[in-house]
C-alpha distance (Angstrom), angle and dihedral (degrees) to the residues before:
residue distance angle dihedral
X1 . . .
X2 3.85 . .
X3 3.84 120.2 .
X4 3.79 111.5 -151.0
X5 3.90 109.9 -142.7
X6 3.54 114.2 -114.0
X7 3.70 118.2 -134.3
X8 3.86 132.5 -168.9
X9 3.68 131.7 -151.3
X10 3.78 99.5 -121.6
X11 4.01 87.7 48.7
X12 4.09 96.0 53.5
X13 3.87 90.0 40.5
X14 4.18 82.2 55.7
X15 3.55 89.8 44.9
X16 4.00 95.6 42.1
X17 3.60 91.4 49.7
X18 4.25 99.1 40.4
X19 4.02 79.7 55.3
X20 3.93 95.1 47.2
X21 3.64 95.4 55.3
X22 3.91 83.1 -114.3
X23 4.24 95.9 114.0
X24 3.61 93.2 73.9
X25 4.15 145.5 -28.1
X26 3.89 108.9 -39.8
X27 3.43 92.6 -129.8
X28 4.08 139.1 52.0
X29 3.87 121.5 -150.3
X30 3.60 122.0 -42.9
X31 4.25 89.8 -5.7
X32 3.99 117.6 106.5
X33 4.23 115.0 -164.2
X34 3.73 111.2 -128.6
X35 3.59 104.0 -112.9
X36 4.21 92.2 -124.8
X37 3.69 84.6 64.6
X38 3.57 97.6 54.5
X39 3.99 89.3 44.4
X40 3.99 86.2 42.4
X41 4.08 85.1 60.3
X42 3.76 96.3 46.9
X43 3.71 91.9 47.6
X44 3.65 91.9 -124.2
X45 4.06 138.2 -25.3
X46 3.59 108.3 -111.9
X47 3.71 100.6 -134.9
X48 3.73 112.7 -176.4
X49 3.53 79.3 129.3
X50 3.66 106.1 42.7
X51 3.86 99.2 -168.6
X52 4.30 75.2 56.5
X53 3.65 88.8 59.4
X54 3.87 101.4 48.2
X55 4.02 91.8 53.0
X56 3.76 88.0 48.7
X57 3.47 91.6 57.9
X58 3.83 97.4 35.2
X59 3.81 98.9 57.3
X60 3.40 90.0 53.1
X61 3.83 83.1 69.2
X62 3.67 146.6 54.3
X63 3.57 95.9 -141.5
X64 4.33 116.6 20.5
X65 3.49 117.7 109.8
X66 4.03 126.4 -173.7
X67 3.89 82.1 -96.1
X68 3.30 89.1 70.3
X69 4.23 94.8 43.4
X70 3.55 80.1 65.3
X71 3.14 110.9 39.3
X72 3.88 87.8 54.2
X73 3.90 88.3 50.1
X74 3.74 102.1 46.2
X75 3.20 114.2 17.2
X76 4.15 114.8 32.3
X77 3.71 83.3 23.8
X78 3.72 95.7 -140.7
X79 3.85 89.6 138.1
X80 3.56 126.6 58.4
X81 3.66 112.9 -163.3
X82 4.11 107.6 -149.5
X83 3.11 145.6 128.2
X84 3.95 114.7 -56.5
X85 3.74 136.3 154.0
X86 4.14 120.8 12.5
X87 3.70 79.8 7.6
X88 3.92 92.1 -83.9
X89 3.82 124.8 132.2
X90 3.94 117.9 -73.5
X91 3.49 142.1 171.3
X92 4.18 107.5 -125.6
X93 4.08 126.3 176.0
X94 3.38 103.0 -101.1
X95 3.67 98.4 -133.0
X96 3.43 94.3 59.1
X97 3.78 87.5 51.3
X98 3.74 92.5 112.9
X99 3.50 97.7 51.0
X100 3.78 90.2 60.1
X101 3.49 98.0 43.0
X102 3.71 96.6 55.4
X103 4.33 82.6 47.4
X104 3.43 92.4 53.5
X105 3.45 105.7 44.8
X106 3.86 89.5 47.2
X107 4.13 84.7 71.4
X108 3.38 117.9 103.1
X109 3.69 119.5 -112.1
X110 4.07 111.1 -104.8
X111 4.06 121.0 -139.3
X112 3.99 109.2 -63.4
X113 4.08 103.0 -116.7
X114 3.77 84.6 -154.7
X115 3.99 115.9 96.2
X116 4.18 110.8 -110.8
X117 3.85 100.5 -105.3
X118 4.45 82.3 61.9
X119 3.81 102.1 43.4
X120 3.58 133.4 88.2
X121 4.26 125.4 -127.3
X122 4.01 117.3 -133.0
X123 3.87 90.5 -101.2
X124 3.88 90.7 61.2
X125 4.06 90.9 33.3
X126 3.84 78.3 59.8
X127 3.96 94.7 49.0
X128 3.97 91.1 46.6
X129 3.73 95.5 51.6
X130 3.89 89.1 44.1
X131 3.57 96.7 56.6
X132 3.77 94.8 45.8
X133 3.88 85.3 54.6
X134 3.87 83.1 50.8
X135 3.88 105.6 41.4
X136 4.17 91.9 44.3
X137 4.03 95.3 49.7
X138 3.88 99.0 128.9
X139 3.72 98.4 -16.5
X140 4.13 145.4 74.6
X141 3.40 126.0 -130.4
X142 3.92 137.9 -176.0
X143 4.38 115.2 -124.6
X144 3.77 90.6 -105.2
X145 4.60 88.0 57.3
X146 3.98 85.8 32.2
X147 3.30 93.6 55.5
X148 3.85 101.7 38.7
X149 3.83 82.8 60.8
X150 3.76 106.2 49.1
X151 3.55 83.0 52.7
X152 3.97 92.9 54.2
X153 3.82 88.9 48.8
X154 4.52 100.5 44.0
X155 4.03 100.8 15.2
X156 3.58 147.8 -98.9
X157 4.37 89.6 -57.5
X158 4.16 91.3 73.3
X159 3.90 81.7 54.6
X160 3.76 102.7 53.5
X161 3.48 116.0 112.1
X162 3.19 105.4 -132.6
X163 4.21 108.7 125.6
X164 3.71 110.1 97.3
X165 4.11 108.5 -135.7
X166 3.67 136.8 159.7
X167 4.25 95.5 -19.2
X168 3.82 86.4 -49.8
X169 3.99 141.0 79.5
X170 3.52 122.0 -107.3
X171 3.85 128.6 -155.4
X172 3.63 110.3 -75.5
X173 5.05 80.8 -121.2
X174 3.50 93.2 51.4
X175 4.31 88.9 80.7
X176 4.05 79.8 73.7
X177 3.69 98.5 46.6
X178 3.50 93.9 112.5
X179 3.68 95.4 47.3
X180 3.89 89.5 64.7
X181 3.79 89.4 52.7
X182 4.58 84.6 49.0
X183 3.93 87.6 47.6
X184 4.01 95.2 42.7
X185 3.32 102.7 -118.3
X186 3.57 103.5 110.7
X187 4.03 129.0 44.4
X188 4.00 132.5 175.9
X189 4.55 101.2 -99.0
X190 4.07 110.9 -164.5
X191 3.60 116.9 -63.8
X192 4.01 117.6 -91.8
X193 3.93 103.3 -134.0
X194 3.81 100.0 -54.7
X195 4.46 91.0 -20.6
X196 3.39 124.2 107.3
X197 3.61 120.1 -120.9
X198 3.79 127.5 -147.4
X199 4.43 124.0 -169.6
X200 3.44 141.6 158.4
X201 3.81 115.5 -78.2
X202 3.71 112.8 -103.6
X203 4.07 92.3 -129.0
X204 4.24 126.3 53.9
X205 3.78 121.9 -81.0
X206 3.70 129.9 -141.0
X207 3.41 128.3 -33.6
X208 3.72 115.8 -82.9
X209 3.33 99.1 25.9
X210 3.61 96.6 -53.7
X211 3.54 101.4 -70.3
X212 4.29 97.8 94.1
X213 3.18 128.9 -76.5
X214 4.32 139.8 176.7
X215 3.86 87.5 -67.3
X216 4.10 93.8 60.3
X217 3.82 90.8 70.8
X218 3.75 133.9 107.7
X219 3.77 86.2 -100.9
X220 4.11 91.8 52.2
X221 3.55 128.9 20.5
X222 3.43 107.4 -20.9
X223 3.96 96.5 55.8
X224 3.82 79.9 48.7
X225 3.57 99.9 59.7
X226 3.93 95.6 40.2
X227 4.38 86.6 58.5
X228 4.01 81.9 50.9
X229 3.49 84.5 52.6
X230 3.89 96.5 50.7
X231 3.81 91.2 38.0
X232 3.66 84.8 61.8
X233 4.19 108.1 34.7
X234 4.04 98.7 6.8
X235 3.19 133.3 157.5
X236 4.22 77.5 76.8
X237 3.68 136.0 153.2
X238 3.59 129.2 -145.2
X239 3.54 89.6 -101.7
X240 3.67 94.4 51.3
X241 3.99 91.0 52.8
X242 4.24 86.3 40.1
X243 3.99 85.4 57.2
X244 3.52 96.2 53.2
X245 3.34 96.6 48.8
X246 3.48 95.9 40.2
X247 3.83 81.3 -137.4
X248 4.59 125.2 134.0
X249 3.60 109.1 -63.8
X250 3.55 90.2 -142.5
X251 3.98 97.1 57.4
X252 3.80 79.5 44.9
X253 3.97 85.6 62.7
X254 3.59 93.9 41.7
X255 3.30 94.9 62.5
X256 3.24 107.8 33.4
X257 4.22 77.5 57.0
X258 3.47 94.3 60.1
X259 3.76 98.2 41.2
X260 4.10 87.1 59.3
X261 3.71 94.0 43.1
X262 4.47 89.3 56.3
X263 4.18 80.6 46.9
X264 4.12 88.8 -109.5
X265 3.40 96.6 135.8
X266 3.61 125.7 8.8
X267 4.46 132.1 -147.3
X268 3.59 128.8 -102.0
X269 3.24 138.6 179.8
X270 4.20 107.1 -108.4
X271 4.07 107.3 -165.7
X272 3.95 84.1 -37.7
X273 3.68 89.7 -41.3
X274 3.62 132.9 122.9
X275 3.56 111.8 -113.0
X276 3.94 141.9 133.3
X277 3.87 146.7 -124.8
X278 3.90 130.9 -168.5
X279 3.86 109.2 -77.1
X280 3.89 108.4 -71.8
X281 3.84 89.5 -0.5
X282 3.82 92.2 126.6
X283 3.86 102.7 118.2
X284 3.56 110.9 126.2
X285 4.38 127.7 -175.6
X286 3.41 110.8 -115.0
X287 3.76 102.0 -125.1
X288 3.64 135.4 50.6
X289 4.01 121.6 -98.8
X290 3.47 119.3 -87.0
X291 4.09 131.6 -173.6
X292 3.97 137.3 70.5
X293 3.97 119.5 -92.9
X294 3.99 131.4 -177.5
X295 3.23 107.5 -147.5
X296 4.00 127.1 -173.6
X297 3.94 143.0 -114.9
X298 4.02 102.1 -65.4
X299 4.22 97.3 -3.3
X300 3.78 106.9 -176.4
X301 3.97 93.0 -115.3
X302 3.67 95.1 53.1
X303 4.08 85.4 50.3
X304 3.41 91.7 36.4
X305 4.01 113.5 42.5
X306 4.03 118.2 84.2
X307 2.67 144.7 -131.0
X308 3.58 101.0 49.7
X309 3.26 103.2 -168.1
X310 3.94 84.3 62.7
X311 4.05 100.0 42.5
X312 4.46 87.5 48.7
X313 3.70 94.5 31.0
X314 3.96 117.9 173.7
X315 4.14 118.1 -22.1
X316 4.19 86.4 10.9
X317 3.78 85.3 69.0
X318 3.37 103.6 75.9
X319 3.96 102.3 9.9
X320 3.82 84.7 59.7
X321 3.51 113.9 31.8
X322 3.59 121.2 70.7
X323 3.98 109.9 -139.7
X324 4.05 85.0 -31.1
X325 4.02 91.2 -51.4
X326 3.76 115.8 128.3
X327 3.72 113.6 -150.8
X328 3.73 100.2 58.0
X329 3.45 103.4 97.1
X330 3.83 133.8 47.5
X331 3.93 96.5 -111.2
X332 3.70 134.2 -141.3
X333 3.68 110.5 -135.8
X334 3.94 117.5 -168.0
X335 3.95 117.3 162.4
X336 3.56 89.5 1.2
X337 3.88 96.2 -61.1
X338 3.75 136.4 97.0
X339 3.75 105.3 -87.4
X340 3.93 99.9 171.0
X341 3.73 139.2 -45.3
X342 4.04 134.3 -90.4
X343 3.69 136.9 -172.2
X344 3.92 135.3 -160.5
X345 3.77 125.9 -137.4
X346 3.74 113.4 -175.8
X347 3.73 128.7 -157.3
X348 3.76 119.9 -171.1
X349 3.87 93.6 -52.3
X350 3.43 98.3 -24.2
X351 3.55 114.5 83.1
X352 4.16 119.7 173.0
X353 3.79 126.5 -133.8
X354 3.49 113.5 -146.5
X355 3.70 115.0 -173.8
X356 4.21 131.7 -173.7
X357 3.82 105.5 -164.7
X358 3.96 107.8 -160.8
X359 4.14 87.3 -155.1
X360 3.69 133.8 50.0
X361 3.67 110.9 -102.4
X362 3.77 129.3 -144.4
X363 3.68 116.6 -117.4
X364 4.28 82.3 -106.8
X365 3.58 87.0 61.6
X366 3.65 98.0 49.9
X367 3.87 92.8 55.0
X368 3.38 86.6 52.8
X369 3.62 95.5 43.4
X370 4.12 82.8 49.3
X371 4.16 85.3 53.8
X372 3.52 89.8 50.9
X373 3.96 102.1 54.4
X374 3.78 89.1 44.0
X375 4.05 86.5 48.1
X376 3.88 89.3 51.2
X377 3.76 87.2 49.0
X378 3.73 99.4 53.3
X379 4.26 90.0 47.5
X380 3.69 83.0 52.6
X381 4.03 89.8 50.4
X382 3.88 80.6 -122.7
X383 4.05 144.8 122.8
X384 3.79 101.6 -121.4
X385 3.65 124.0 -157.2
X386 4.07 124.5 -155.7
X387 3.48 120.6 -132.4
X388 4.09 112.1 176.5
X389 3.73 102.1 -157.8
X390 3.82 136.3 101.7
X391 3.44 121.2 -55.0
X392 3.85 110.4 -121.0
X393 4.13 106.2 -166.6
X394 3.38 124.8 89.2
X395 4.42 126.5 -122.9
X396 3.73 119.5 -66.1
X397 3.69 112.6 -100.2
């Protein structure tokens, strides 16, 4: 007879946050964590917001600035910043690039929300991504020069304005832009004054060609990159893993099916729920988490961490969710839940943290709370300043 492995809240939040460099300072005396490694462990910094991105990764550490961010991303080239889960802007390791190309591409496709005379079939999909691949071999270009050579390489259709965005009308190949970053063809280069760049990442996309292939199955990369997953937010359901990538709960099920059926990942039971870890991943700590974190617009864990109603439990619910969507709000994480929300305003290089905790805090959580402003200051290369008071603007769009 089997025995399913029980599993408490308070021990995955330990584990969750041990694995997310969030337990404690990322490095010990006279060491220094590569960034890629602590982006590797979150599974990615979303970085829409890039200044978002480096604080992520810096209070995960003792020592990393946004210096380093950058340095890692444009200069060693040990990040690649593309397009990664929900399709939105991320931060990955760019050695593991292939990996999450051949994962990504291996989703299905969701509805289009554009009407049929605007969308594009797989065959031209296929073209678009192509010539991307093609025009950004060794180079970086801006939309407008991007855009100007897909069209000289498929034909005057990828061109047609035709996608309403922001007031304007967008390109009728820019509905796939984010697929080229999936298949590997297409990377963020340095920005050009106030211009966006895009190039071809420095290392090898998926397999075949970035579009799928054998090796993006449950037995190959795929299955790979859903055990990274659990090693890094497990115990998870397929609805938990569906939700983060925004992807078909029902594929989500499938594979997490077949996965358990080849003994890659194996059930436990989650707070009397049904969920899953990486096969004979089922070590737990002991104790619950303990400290006091500031974490940024859209952090990984906040995205990442289910359920929900356990990681915002009572006032954090609605103070720090926007309409149910995590992300929105700078968080404030103590004991490895949401514990009120915070937001920087900088000033030259000054910037003031204002924080509204939504619990009282012991006068051990305030020094750390104290630590953690001064930490966010010195990732920003700033001097911070705490104000404890309610925060006054709104969610991020």
């Amino acid at each position: 007879m089997t025995t399913t492995s029980r599993i408490t809240w308070d021990a995955a939040s330990a584990r969750r946050t041990e694995r997310q460099f969030l337990a404690g300072p990322g490095e010990s005396a006279g060491s220094r964590t590569p960034v890629a490694e602590v982006v590797g462990a979150m599974m990615g910094a979303h970085a829409q917001v890039l200044s978002a991105a480096e604080v992520s990764v810096g209070v995960r550490t003792s020592a990393l600035t946004r210096a380093d961010v950058r340095a890692a991303l444009w200069d060693e080239r040990s990040l690649i910043k593309t397009y990664g889960p929900r399709g939105t802007v991320h931060l990955l390791p760019a050695r593991e690039l292939p990996l999450w190309s051949s994962a990504l591409t291996a989703i299905p496709a969701g509805p289009s929300p554009f009407p049929p005379e605007v969308r594009l079939t797989e065959e031209q999909t296929a073209q678009v991504v192509a010539a991307i691949g093609e025009a950004l071999e060794g180079t970086c270009l801006t939309l407008d020069e991007l855009t100007e050579e897909i069209v000289a390489r498929t034909g005057p259709w990828a061109g047609d304005r035709v996608m309403p965005a922001f007031q304007d009308m967008w390109p009728r190949w820019r509905q796939v832009l984010h697929r080229a970053g999936w298949a590997g063809t297409l990377c963020f280069g340095p920005n050009r004054g106030r211009k966006a760049t895009y190039t071809r990442p420095p290392v090898a996309g998926a397999v075949g060609g970035g579009m799928g292939g054998a090796e993006s199955g449950t037995g190959g990369a795929l299955g790979a990159f859903v055990r990274r997953y659990l090693h890094a937010y497990g115990p998870a359901t397929p609805q938990h893993f569906a939700k983060w990538l925004a992807t078909p709960t029902g594929w989500a099920g499938t594979v997490f099916g077949e996965l358990a059926a080849a003994g890659g990942i194996e059930e436990v039971d989650f707070e009397g729920t049904r969920a899953w870890v990486a096969a004979g991943d089922t070590q737990f700590p002991d104790g619950p988490t303990r400290g006091v974190r500031l974490l940024p617009y859209f952090d990984a864990y906040v995205i990442a961490a289910q359920p929900r109603e356990r990681l915002f439990p009572c006032a954090a619910y609605e103070r720090a969710l926007a309409g149910g969507q995590a992300g929105n709000y700078p968080v404030l994480l103590v004991d490895g839940v949401v514990a009120g929300v915070w937001h920087q305003r900088r000033q030259g290089r000054r910037t003031t943290v204002t924080v509204e905790p939504l619990v009282r805090l012991t006068a051990r959580q305030e020094r750390e709370l104290d630590e953690q402003v001064e930490r966010v200051g010195e990732v920003l290369e700033a001097r911070a300043e705490l104000v404890v008071g309610e925060v006054k603007v709104g969610p991020h769009a």
